[in-house]
C-alpha positions in Angstrom: -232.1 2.3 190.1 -231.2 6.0 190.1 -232.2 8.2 193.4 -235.7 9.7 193.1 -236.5 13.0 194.7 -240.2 13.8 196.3 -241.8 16.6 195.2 -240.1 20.1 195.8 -236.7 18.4 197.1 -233.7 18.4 195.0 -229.6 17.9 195.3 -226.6 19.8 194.1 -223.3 18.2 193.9 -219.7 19.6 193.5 -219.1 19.8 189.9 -215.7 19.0 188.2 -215.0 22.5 186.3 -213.1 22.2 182.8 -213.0 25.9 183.3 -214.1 29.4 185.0 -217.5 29.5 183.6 -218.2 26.0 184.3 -220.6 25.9 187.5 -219.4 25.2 191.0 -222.4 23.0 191.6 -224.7 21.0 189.5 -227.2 19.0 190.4 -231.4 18.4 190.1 -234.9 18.8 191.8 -238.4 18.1 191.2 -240.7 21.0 190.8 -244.5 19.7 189.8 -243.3 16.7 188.4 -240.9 17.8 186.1 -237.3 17.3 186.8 -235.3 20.1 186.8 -231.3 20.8 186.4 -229.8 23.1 188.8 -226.4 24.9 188.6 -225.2 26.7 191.2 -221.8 28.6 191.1 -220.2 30.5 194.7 -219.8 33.9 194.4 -218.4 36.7 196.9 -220.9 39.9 197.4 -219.5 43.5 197.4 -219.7 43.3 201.1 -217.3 40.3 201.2 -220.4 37.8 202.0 -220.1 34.1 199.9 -223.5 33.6 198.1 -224.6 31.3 195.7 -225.9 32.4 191.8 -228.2 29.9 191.0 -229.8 28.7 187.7 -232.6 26.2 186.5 -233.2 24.5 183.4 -235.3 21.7 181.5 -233.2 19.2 180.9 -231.4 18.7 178.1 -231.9 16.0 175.6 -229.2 13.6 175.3 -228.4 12.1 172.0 -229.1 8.5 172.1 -226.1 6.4 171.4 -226.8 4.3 168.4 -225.7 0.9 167.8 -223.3 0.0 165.6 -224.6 0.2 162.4 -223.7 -3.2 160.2 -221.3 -3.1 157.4 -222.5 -2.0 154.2 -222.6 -5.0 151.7 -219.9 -4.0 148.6 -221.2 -4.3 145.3 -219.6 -6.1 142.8 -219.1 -3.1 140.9 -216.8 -2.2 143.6 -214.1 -5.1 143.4 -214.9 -6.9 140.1 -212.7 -6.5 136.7 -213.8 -7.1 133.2 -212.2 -10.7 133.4 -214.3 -11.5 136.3 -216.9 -14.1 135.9 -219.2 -11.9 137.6 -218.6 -8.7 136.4 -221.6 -7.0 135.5 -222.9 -6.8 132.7 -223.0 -3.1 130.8 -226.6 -2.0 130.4 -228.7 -2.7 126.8 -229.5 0.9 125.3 -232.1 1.0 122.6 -229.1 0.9 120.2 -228.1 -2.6 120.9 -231.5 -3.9 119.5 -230.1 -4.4 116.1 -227.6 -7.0 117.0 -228.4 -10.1 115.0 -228.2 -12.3 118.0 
């Protein structure tokens, strides 16, 4: 079971950056009971103070992860020849109804 927060508590944890713009910090916290993200990256004033720039978001949706989908059943059109047994047969068109048989 995954950690719940109370109501206006949250956590930020060190993120692992695949680059610059990536935050420091990302974590989540619970704001009248929606769950929020939180990223947070450390940034140095012009006085030489560290700060943090902070930023909050809805969550994002995650794209559910589908089963496998089964294997399509082939067709016998697919793998069947003319001398097949059960090679379909070509369709009747309205000019076949002359045949004599």
């Amino acid at each position: 079971m995954a950690y719940e927060h109370k109501e206006g508590q949250g956590s930020l944890f060190k993120n692992e950056k695949q680059n610059d713009r990536q935050p420091d910090f990302k974590g989540t916290i619970l704001i009248g009971g929606i769950t929020y993200e939180v990223a947070a990256w450390e940034r140095i004033s012009q006085k030489g103070e560290k700060y943090f720039s902070l930023q909050s978001s809805l969550p994002r949706e995650r794209p559910a992860t589908r089963p496998p989908q089964p294997a399509q059943p082939v067709s016998p059109q697919s793998y069947a020849t003319p001398m097949d047994p059960f090679y379909p047969a070509p369709p009747i068109s309205a000019d076949d109804e002359d045949l004599p048989f």
